[in-house]
C-alpha positions in Angstrom: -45.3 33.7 161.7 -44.0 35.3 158.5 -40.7 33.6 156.8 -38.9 36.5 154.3 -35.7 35.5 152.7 -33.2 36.6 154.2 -34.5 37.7 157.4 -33.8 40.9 157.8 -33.4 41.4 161.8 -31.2 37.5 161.8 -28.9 39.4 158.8 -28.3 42.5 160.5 -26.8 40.5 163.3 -24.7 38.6 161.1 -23.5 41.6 159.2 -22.0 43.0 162.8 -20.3 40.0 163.4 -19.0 40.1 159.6 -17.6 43.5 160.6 -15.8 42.8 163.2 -14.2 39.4 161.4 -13.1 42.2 158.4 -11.6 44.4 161.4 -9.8 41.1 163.0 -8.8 39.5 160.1 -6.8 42.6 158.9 -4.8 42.5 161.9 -1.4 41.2 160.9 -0.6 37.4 162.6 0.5 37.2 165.8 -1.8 40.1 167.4 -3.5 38.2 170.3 -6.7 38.0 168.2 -7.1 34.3 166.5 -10.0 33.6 169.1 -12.5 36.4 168.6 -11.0 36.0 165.1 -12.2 32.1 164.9 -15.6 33.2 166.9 -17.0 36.0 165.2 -16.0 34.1 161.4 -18.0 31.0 162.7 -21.0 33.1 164.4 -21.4 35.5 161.1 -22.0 32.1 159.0 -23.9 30.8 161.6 -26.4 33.9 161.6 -26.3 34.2 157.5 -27.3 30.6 157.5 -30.2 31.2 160.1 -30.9 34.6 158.4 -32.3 32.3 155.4 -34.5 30.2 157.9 -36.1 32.3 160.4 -39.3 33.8 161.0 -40.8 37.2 162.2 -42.9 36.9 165.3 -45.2 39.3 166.0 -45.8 39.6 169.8 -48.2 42.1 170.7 -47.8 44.6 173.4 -50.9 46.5 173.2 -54.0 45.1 171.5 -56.2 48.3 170.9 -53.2 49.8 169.1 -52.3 47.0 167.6 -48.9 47.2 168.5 -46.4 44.8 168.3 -42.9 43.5 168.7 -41.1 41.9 166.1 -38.6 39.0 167.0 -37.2 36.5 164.6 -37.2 32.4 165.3 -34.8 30.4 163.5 -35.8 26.8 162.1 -32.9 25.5 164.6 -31.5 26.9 167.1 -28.1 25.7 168.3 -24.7 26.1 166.6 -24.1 22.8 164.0 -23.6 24.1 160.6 -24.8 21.5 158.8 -28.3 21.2 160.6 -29.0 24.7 159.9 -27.8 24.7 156.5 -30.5 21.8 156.2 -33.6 23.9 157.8 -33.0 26.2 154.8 -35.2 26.0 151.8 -33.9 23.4 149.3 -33.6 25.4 146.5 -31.6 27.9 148.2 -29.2 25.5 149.4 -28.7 24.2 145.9 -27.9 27.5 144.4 -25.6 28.3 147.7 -23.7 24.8 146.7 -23.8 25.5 143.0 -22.6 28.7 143.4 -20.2 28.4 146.2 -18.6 25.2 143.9 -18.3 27.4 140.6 -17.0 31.0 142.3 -13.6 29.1 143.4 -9.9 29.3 142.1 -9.4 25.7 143.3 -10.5 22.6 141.9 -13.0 21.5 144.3 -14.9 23.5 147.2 -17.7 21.7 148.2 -19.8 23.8 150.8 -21.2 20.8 153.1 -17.5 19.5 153.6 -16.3 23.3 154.3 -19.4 24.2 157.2 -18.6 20.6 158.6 -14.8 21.1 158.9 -16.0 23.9 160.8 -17.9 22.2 163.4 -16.8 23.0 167.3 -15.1 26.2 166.0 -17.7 27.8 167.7 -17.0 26.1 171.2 -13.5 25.8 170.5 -12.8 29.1 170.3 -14.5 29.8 173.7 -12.6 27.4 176.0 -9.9 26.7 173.9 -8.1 25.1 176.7 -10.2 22.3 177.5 -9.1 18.8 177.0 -9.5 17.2 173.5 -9.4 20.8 171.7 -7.0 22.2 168.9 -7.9 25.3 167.3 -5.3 24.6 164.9 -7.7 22.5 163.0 -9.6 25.1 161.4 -8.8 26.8 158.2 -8.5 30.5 158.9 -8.7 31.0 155.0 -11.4 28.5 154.6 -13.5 30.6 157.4 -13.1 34.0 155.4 -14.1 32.2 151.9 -17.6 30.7 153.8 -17.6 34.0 155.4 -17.3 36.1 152.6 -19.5 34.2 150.1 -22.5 34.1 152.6 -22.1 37.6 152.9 -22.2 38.2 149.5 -24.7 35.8 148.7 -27.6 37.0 151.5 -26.5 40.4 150.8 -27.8 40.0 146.6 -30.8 37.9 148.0 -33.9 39.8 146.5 -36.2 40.1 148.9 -39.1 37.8 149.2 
């Protein structure tokens, strides 16, 4: 397996779901969208996260051609922010924090606090009516500055 910062196949999902938060979040309150809105905000960072942990695996499909398909593997699978912020290498996640804390109009944005107020969006936003959930807990304008900065941030990655 062969790990390349960012992961190219991982970052091309992510920038979908990016696209389709920029096309939801434009839509003026009130639309009928805060769900997919919530979901696709919350899967984009959760793919530019993984994007910056996974591996290429080279399955092959015909030996004498030497053939192969290429899949990616993240570090961890599953949907906690924080866990898969912590399978990335260390001294990416310092400059992500650094940065992240430095590029902000307010006086303190920490990264790990932000991703870990976002935890359950992702299930939340799916069965919203279950027992015990409240979407209103989540910081729409919180989502598009983690959403917005990871997308800037793997977008400048050189690649490695």
């Amino acid at each position: 397996m062969k790990q390349e910062i960012p992961n190219y196949q991982v970052k091309d999902s992510a920038d979908q779901y990016m696209e389709a938060w920029k096309i939801l979040n434009k839509l003026p309150p009130g639309s009928g969208v805060l769900l997919p809105l919530l979901n696709t905000g919350v899967v984009a960072i959760e793919l530019y996260l993984k994007s910056m942990s996974s591996q290429d695996v080279h399955t092959p499909i015909d030996e004498e051609d030497g053939i192969s398909v290429v899949t990616a593997i993240p570090q961890q699978s599953g949907h906690i922010l924080n866990i898969i912020f912590n399978k990335i290498p260390e001294e990416y996640q310092c400059v992500i924090k650094e940065l992240y804390a430095s590029n902000s109009e307010q006086e303190s944005r920490d990264f790990n606090s932000d991703i870990s107020n976002l935890e359950g969006a992702f299930m939340q936003s799916r069965y919203p009516y279950e027992q015990g959930f409240d979407i209103t807990t989540f910081d729409i304008e919180k989502l598009d500055d983690l959403c917005n900065f990871l997308s800037d941030f793997v977008s400048n990655l050189p690649k490695t």
